[in-house]
C-alpha positions in Angstrom: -143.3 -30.5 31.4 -140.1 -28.9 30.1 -137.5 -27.7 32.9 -135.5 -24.7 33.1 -132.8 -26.4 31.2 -134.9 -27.6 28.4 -136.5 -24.1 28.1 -133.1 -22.8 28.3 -131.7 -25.3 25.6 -134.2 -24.0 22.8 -132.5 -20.8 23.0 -130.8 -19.7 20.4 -131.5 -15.9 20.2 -132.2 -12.7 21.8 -135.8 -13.1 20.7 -136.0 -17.0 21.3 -135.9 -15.5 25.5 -139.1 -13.9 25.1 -140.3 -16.6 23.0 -139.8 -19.1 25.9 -140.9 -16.5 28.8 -143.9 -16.3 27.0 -144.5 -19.8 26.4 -143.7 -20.6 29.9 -146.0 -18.2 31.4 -148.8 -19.5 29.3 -148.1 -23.0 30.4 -148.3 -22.0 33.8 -151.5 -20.4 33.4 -153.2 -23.3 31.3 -151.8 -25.6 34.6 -153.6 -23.4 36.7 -156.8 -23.0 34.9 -156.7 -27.5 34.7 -155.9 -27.6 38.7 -159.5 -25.4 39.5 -161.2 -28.1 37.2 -164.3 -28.8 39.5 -164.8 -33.0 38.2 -160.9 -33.5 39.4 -160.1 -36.0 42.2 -158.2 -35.2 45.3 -155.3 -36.9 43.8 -155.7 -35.1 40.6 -156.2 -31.9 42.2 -152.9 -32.7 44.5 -151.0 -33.6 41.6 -152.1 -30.7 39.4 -151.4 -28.4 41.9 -147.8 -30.0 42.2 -147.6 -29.3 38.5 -148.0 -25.9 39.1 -145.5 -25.4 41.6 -143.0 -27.0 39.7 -144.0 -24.7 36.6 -144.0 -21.8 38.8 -140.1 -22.7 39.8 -139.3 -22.5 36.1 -140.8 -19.3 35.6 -139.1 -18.0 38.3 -135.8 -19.7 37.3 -135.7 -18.3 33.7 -136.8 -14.5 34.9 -134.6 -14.4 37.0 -131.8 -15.4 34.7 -133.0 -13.9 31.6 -130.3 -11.4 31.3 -128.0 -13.8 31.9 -128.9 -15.7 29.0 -129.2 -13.0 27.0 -125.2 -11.6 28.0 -124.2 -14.8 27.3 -126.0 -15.2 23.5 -124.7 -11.5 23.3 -120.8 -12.9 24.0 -121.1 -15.7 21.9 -122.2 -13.8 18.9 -119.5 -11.2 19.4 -116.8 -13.9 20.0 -118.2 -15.7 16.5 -117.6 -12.2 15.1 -114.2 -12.0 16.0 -113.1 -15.3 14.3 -115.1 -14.2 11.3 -112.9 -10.9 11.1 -109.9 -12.5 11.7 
């Protein structure tokens, strides 16, 4: 399962954000899809269903800071663009 960080490490553009929200809502989904999985055990169900809440933090995490990100890409470019001028 990758974490907010790890989700937030494979960032490298603008784009790359959607990218990873997309890929992260998809995961979530597929985890939810495998929890309902009628042949699962009680301790498969419990721990699948953990999964999802843990996936479900993420997502939250990373839309809520998605703009964040994306200022701080925006910055970084502008500041590499600066040094390249000067």
């Amino acid at each position: 399962m990758l974490t907010y960080e790890a989700r937030v490490k494979k960032i490298k553009t603008v784009e790359d954000i959607d990218t990873q929200l997309r890929l992260a809502k998809a995961y979530l989904m597929r985890l939810k899809r495998a929890a309902k999985q009628p042949e699962l055990s009680l301790a498969e169900k419990l721990q699948a269903l953990e999964n999802v809440k843990q996936a479900e933090i993420t997502l939250r995490a990373f839309r809520r800071n998605c703009f964040d990100i994306e200022d701080e890409i925006t910055r970084q470019d502008s500041l590499k663009n600066e040094k390249e001028a000067a």
